[in-house]
VEXGU-350783 format. One record per atom (N, C-alpha, C, O): atom name; residue number from 1; chain; x, y, z. Coordinates in pm, whole numbers, plus 50000, padded with zeros to 5 digits. Last residue first. Layout:
{atome:CA num:NUM chaine:A xx:X yy:Y zz:Z};
...
This chain:
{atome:N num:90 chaine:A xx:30205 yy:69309 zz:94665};
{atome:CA num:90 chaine:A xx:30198 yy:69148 zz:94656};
{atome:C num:90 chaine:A xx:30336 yy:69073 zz:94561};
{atome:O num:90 chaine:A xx:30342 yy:68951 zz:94548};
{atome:N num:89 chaine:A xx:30285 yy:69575 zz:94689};
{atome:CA num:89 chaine:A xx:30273 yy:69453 zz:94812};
{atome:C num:89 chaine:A xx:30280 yy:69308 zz:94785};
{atome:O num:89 chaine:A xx:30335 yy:69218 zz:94847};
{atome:N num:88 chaine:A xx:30187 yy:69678 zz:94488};
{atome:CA num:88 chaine:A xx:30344 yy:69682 zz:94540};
{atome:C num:88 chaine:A xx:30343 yy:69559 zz:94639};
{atome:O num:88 chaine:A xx:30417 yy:69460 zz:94635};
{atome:N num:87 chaine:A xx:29900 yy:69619 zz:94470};
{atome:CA num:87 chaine:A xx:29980 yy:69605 zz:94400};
{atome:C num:87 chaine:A xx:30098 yy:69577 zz:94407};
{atome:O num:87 chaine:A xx:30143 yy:69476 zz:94354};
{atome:N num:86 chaine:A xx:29835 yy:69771 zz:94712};
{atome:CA num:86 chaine:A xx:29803 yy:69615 zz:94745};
{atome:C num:86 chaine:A xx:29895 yy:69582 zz:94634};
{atome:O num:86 chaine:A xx:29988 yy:69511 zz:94673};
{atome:N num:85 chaine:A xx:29884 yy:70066 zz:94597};
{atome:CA num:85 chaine:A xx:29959 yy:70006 zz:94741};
{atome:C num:85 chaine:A xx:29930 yy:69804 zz:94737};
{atome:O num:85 chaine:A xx:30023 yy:69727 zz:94762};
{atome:N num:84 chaine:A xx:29685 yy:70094 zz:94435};
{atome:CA num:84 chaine:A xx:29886 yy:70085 zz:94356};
{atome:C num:84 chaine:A xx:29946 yy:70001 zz:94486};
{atome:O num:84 chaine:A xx:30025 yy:69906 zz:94484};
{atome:N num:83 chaine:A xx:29503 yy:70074 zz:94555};
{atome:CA num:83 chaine:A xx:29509 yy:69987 zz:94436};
{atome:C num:83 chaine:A xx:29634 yy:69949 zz:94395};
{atome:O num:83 chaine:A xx:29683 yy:69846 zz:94348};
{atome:N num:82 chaine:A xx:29486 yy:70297 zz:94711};
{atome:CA num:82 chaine:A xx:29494 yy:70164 zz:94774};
{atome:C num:82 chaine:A xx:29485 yy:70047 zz:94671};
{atome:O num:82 chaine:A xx:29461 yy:69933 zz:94710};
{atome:N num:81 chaine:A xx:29500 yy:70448 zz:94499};
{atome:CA num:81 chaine:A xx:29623 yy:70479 zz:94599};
{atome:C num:81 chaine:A xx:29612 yy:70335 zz:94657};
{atome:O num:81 chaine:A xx:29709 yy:70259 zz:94654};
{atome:N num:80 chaine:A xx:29208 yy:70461 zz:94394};
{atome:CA num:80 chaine:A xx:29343 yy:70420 zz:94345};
{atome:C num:80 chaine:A xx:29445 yy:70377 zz:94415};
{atome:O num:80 chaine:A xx:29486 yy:70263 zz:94395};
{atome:N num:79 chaine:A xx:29087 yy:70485 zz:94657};
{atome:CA num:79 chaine:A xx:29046 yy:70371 zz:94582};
{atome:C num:79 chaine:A xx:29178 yy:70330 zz:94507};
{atome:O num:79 chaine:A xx:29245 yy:70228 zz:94526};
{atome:N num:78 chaine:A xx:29176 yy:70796 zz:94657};
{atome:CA num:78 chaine:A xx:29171 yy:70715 zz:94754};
{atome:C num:78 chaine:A xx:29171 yy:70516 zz:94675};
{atome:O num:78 chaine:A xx:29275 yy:70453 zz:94655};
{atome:N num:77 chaine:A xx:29067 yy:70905 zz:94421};
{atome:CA num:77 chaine:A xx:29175 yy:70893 zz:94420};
{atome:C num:77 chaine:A xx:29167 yy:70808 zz:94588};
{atome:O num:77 chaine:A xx:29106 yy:70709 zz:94548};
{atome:N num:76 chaine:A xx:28786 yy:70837 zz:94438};
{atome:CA num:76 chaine:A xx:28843 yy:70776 zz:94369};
{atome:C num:76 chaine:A xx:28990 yy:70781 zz:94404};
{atome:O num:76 chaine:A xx:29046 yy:70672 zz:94419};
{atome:N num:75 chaine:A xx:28719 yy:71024 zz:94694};
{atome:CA num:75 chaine:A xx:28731 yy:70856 zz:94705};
{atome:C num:75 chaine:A xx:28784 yy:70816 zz:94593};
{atome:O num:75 chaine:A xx:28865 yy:70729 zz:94624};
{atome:N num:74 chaine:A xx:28829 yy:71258 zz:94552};
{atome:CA num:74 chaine:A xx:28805 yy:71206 zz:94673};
{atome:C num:74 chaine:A xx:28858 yy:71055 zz:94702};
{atome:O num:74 chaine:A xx:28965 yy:70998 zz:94722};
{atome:N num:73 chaine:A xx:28606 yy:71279 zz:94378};
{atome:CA num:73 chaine:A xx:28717 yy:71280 zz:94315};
{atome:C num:73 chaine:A xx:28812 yy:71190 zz:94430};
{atome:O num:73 chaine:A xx:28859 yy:71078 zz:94405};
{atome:N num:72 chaine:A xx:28347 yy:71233 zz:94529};
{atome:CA num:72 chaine:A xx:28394 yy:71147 zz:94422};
{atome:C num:72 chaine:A xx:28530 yy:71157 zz:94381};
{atome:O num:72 chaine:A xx:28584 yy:71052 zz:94346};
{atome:N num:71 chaine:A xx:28391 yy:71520 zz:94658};
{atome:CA num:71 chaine:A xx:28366 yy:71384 zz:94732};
{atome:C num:71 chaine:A xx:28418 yy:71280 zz:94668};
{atome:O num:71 chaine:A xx:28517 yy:71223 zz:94714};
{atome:N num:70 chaine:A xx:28352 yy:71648 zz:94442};
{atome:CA num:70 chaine:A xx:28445 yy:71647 zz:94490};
{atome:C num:70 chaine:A xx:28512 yy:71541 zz:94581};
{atome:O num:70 chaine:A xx:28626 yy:71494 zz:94585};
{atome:N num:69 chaine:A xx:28122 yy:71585 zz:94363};
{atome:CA num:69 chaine:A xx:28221 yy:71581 zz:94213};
{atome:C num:69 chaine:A xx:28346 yy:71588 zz:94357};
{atome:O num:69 chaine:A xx:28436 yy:71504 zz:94344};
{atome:N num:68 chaine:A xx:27961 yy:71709 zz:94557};
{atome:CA num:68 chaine:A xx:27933 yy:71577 zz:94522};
{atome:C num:68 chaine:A xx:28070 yy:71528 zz:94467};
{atome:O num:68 chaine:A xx:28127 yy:71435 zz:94524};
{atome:N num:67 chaine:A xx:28037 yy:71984 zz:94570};
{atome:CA num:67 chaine:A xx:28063 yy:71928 zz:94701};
{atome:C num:67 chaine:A xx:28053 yy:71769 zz:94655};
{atome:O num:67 chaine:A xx:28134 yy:71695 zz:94711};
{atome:N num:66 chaine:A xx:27890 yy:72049 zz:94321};
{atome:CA num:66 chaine:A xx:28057 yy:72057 zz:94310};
{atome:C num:66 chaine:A xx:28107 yy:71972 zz:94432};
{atome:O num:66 chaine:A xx:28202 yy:71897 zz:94416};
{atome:N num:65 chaine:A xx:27601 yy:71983 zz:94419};
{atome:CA num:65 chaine:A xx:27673 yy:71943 zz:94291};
{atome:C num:65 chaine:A xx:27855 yy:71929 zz:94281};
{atome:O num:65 chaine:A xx:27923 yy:71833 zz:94246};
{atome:N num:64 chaine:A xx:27628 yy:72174 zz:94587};
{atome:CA num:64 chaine:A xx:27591 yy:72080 zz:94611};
{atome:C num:64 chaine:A xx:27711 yy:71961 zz:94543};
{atome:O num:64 chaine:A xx:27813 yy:71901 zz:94573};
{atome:N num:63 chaine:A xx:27567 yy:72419 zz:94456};
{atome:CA num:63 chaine:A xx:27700 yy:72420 zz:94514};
{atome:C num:63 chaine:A xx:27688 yy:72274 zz:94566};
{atome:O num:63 chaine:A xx:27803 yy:72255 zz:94605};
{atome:N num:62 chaine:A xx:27424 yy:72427 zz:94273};
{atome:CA num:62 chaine:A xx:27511 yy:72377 zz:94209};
{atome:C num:62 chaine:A xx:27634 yy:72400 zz:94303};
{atome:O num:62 chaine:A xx:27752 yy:72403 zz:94269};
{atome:N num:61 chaine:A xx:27154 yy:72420 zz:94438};
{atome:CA num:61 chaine:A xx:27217 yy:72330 zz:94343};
{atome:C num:61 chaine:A xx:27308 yy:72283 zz:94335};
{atome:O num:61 chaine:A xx:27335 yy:72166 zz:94358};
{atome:N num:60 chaine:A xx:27273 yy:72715 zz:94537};
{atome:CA num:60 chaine:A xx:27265 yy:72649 zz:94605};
{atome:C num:60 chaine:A xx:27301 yy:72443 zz:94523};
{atome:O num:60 chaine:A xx:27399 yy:72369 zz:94537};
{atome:N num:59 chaine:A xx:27203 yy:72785 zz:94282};
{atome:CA num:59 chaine:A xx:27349 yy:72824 zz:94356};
{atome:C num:59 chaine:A xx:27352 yy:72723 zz:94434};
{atome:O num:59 chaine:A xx:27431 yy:72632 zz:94409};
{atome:N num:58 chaine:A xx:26915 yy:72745 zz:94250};
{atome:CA num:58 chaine:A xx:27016 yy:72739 zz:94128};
{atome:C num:58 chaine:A xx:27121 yy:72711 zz:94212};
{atome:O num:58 chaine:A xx:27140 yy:72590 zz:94221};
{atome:N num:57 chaine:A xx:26693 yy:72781 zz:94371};
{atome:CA num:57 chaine:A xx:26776 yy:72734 zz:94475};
{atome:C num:57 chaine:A xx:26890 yy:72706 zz:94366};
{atome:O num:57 chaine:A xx:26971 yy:72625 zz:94410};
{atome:N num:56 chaine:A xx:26540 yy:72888 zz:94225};
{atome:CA num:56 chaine:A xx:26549 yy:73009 zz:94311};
{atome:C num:56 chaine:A xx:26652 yy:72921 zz:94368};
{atome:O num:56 chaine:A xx:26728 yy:72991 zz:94435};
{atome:N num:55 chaine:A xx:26488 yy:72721 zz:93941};
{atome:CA num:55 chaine:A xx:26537 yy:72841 zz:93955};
{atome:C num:55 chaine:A xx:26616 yy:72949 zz:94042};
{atome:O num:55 chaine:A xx:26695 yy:73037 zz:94009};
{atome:N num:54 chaine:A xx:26370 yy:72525 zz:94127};
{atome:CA num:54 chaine:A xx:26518 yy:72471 zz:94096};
{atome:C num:54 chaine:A xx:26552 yy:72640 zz:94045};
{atome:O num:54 chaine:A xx:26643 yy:72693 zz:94108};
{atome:N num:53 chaine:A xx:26136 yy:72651 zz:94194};
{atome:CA num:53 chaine:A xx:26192 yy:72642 zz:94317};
{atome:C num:53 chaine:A xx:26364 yy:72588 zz:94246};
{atome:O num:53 chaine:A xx:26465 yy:72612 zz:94311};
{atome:N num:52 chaine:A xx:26023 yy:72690 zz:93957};
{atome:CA num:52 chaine:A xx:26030 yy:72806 zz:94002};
{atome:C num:52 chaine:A xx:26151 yy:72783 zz:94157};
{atome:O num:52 chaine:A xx:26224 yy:72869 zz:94207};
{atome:N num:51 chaine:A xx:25948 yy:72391 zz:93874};
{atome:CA num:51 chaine:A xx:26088 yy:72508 zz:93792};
{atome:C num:51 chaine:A xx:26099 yy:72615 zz:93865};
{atome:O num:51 chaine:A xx:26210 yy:72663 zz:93845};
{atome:N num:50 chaine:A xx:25814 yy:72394 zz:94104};
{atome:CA num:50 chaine:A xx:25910 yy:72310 zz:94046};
{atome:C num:50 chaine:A xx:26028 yy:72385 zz:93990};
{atome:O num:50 chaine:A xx:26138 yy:72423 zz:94029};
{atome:N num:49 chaine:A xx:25571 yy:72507 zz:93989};
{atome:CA num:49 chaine:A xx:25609 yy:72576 zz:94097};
{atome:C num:49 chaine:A xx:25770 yy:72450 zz:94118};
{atome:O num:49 chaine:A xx:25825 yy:72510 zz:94210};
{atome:N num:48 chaine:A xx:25530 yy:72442 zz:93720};
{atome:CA num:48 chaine:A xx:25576 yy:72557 zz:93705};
{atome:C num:48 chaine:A xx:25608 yy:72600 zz:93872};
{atome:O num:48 chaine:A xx:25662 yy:72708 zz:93893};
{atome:N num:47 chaine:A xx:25401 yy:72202 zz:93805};
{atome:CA num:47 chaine:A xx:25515 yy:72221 zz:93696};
{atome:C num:47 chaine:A xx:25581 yy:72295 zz:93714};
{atome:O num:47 chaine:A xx:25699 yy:72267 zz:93730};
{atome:N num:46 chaine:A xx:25211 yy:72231 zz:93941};
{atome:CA num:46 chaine:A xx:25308 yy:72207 zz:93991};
{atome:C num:46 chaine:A xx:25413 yy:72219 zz:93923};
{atome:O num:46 chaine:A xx:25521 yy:72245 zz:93976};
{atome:N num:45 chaine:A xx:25013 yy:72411 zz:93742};
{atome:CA num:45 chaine:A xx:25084 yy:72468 zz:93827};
{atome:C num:45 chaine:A xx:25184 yy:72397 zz:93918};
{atome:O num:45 chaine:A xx:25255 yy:72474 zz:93983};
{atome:N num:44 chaine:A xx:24990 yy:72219 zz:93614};
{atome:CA num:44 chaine:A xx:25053 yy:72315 zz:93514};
{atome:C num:44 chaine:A xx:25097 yy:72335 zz:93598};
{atome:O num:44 chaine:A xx:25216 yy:72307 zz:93607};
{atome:N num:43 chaine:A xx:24867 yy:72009 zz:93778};
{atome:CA num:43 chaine:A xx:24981 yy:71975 zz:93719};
{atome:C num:43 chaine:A xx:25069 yy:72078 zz:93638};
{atome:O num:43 chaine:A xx:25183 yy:72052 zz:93598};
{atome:N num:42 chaine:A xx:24531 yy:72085 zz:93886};
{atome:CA num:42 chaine:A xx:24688 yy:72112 zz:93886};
{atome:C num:42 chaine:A xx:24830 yy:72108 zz:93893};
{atome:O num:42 chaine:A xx:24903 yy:72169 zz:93972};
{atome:N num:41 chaine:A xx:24279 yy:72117 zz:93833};
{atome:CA num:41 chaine:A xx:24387 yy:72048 zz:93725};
{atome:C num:41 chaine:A xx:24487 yy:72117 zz:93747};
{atome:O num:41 chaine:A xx:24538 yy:72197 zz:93668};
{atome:N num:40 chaine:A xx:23988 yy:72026 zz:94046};
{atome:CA num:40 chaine:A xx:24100 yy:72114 zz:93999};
{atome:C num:40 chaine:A xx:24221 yy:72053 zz:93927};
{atome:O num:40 chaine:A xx:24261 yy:71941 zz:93961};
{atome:N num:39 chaine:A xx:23697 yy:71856 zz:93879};
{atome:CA num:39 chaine:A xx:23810 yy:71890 zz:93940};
{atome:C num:39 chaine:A xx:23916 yy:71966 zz:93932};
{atome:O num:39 chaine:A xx:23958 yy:71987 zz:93818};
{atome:N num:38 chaine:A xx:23534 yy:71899 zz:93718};
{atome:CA num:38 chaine:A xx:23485 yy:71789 zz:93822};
{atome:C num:38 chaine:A xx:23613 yy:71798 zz:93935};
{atome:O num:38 chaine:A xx:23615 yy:71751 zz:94049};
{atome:N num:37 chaine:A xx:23443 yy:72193 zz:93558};
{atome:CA num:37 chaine:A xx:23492 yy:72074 zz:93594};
{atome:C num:37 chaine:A xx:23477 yy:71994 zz:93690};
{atome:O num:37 chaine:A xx:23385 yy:72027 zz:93766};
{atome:N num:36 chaine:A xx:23254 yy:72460 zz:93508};
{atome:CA num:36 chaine:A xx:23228 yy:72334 zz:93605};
{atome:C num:36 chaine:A xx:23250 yy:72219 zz:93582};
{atome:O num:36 chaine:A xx:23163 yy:72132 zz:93575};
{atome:N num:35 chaine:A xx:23334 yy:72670 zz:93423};
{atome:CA num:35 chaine:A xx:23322 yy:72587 zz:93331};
{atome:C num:35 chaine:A xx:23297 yy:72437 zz:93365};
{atome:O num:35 chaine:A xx:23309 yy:72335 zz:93297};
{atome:N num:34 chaine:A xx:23359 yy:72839 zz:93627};
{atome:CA num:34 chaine:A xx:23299 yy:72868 zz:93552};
{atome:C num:34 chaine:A xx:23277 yy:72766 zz:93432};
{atome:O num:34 chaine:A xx:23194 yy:72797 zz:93347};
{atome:N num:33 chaine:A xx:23527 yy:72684 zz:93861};
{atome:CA num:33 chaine:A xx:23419 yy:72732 zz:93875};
{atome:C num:33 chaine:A xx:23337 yy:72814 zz:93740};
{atome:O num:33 chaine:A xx:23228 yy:72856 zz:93779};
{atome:N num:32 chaine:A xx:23736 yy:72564 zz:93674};
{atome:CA num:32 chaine:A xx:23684 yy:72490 zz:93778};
{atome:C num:32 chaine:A xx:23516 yy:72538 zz:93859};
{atome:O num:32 chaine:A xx:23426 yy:72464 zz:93899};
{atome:N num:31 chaine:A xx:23849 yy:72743 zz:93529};
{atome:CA num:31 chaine:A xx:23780 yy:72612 zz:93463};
{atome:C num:31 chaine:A xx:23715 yy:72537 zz:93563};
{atome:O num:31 chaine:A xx:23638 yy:72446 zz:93531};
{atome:N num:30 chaine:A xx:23955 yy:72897 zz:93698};
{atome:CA num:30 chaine:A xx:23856 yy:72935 zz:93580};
{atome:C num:30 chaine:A xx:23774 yy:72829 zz:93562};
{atome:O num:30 chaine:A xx:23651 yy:72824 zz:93577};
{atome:N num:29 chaine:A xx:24163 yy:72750 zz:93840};
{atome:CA num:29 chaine:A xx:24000 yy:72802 zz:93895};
{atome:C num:29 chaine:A xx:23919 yy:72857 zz:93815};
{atome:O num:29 chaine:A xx:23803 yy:72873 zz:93853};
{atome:N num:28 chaine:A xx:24314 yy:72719 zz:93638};
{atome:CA num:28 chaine:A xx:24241 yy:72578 zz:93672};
{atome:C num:28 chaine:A xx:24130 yy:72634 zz:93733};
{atome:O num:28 chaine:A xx:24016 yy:72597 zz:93705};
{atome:N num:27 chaine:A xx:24379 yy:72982 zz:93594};
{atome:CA num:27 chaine:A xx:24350 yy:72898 zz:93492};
{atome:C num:27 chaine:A xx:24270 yy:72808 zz:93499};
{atome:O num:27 chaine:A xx:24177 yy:72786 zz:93421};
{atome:N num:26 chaine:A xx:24547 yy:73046 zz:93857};
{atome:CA num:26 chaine:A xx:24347 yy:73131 zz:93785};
{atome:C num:26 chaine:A xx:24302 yy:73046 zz:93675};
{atome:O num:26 chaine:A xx:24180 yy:73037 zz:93660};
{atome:N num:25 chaine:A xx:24714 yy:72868 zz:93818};
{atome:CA num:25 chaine:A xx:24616 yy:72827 zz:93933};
{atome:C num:25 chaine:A xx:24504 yy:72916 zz:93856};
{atome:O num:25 chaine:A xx:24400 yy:72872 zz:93806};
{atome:N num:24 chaine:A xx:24861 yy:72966 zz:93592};
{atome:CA num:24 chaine:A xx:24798 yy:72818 zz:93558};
{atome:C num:24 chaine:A xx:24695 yy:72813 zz:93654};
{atome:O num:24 chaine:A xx:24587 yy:72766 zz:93618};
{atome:N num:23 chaine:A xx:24975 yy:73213 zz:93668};
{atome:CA num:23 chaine:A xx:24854 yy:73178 zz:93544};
{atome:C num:23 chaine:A xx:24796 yy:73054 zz:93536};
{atome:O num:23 chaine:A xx:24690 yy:73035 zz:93477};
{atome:N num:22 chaine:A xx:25115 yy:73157 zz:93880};
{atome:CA num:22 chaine:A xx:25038 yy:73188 zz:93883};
{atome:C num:22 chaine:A xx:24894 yy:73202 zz:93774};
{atome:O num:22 chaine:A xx:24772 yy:73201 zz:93793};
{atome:N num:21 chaine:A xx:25305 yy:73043 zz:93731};
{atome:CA num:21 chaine:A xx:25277 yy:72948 zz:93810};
{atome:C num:21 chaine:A xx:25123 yy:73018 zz:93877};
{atome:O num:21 chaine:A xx:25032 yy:72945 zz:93917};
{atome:N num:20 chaine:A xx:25381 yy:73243 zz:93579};
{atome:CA num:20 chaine:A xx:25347 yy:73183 zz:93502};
{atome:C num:20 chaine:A xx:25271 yy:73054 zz:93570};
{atome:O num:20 chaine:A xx:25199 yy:72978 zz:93507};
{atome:N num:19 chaine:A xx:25529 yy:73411 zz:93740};
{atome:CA num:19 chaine:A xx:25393 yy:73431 zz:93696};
{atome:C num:19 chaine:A xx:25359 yy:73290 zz:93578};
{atome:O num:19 chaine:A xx:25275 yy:73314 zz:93491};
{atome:N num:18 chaine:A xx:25717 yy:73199 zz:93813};
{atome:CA num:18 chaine:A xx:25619 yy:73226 zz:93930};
{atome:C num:18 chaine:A xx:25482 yy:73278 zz:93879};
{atome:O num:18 chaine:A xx:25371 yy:73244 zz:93918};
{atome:N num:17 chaine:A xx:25903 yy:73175 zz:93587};
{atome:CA num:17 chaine:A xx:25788 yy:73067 zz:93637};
{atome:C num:17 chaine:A xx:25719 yy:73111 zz:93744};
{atome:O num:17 chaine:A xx:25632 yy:73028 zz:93771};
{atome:N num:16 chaine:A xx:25984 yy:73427 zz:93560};
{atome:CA num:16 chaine:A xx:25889 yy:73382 zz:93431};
{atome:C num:16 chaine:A xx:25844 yy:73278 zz:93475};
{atome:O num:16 chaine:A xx:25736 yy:73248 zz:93424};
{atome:N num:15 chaine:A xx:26111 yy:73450 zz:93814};
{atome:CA num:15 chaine:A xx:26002 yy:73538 zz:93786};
{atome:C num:15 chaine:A xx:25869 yy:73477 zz:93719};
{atome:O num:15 chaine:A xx:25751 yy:73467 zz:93752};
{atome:N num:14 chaine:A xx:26316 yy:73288 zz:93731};
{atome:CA num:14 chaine:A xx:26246 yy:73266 zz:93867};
{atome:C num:14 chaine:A xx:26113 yy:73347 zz:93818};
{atome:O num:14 chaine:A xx:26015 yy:73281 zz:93786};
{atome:N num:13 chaine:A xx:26426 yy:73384 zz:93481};
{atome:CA num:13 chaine:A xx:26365 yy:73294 zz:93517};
{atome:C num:13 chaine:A xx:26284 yy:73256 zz:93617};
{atome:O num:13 chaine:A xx:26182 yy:73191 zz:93593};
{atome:N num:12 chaine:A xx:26504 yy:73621 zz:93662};
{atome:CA num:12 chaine:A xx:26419 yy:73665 zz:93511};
{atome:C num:12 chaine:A xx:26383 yy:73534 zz:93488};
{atome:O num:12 chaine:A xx:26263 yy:73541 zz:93462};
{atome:N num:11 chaine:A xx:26712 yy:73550 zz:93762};
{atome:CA num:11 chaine:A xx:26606 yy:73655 zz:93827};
{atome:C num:11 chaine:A xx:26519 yy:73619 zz:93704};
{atome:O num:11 chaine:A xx:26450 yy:73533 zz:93758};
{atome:N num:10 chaine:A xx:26896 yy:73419 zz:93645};
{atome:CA num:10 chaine:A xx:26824 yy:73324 zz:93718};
{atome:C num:10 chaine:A xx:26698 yy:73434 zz:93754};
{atome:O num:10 chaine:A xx:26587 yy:73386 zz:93774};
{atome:N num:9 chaine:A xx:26964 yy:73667 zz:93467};
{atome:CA num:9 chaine:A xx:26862 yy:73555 zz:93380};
{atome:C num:9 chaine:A xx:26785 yy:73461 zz:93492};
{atome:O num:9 chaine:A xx:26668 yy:73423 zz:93477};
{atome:N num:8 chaine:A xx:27111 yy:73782 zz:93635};
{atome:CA num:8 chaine:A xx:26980 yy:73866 zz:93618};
{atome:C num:8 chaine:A xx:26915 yy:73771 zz:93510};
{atome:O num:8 chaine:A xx:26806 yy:73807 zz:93467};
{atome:N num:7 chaine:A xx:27330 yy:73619 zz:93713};
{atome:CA num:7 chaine:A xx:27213 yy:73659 zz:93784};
{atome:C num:7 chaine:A xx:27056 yy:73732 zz:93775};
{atome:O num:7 chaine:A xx:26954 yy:73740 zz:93844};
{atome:N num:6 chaine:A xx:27404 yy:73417 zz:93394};
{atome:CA num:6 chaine:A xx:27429 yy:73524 zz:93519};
{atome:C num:6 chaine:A xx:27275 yy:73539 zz:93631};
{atome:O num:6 chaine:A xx:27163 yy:73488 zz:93625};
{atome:N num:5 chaine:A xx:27532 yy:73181 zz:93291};
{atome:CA num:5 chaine:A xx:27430 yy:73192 zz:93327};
{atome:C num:5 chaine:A xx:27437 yy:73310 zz:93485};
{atome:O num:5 chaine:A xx:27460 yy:73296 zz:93605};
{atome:N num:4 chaine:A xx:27673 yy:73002 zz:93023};
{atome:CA num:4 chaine:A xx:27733 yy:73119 zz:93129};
{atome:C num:4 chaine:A xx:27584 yy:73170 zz:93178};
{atome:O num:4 chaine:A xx:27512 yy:73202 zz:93084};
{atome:N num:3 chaine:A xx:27785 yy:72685 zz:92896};
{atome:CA num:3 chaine:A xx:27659 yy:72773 zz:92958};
{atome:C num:3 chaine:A xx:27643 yy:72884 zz:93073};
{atome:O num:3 chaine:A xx:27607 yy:72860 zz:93189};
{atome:N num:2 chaine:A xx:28049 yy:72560 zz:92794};
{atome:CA num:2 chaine:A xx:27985 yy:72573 zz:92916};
{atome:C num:2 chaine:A xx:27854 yy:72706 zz:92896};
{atome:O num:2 chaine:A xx:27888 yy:72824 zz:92885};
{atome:N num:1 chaine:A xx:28113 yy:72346 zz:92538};
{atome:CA num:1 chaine:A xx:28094 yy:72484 zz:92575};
{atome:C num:1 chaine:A xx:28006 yy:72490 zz:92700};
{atome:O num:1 chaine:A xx:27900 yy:72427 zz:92706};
């Protein structure tokens, strides 16, 4: 079963990691100036700026993706053709 994934979920994802990319930085600066860590801890927020960027470039992705599968189809059938051809030949 394929996974139908419209526009207003990639919207609504993109979103849910940006604020959420934003909760982690006040998070780490919380902890950083009021609870005087030794350092800023920000792995939540790369996390979440990550998911936020495969979210926003989704289409893009997956137009990639099809250009790849196609390429491959491509050369395989190529590969074959010159498989049946040396075949006949010999």
């Amino acid at each position: 079963m394929k996974l139908k994934i419209r526009d207003k979920d990639i919207q609504f994802i993109y979103y849910f990691f940006a604020t959420m990319m934003v909760i982690s930085m006040v998070a780490a600066c919380y902890k950083k100036f009021f609870q005087h860590a030794d350092q800023f801890d920000l792995s939540a927020f790369y996390t979440f700026f990550v998911m936020m960027l495969f979210a926003r470039f989704y289409y893009a992705i997956q137009y990639v993706l099809e250009k790849i599968e196609q390429i491959n189809r491509r050369e395989r059938q190529r590969q074959l053709d010159f498989e049946a051809k040396t075949k006949t030949q010999s």
